[in-house]
N, C-alpha and C positions, 0 to 999 in steps of 0.2 A: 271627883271631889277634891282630891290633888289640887288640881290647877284652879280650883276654885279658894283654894285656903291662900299657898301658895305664890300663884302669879296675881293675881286679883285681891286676894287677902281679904277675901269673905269670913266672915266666922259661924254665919248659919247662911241654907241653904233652904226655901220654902216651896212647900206643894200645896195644892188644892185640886182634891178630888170629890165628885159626885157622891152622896152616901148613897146610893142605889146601886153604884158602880165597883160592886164587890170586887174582883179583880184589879182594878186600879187602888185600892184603901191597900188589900192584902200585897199588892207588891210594893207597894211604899212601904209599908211597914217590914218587910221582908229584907229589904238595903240597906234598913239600917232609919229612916224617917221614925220619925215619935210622933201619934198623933193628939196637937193640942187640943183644939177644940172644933165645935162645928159653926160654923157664919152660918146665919141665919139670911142675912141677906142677900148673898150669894148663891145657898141653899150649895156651900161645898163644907166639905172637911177641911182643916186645914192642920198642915204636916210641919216639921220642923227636923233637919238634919245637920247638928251643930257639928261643927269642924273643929273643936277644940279650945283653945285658952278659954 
């Protein structure tokens, strides 16, 4: 996540996981991911891991 802020100069960082797919939700959320909300039309979760400012 470093090299994401950093050399890149991202300021968030995004996942989408399966809501069926218990082990992928609980390690997102485990890293440090926040989950926002669910896509309905993707039928995923979707995560957010801000990097700060």
């Amino acid at each position: 996540m470093n090299y994401a802020a950093t050399v890149i100069g991202l300021n968030k960082v995004v996942a989408f996981a399966h809501p069926e797919n218990i082990a992928s939700n609980r390690i997102l959320v485990k890293v440090g991911f926040k989950p926002v909300r669910y896509l309905k039309a993707m039928n995923r979760n979707y995560f957010e891991f801000s990097l700060g400012t």
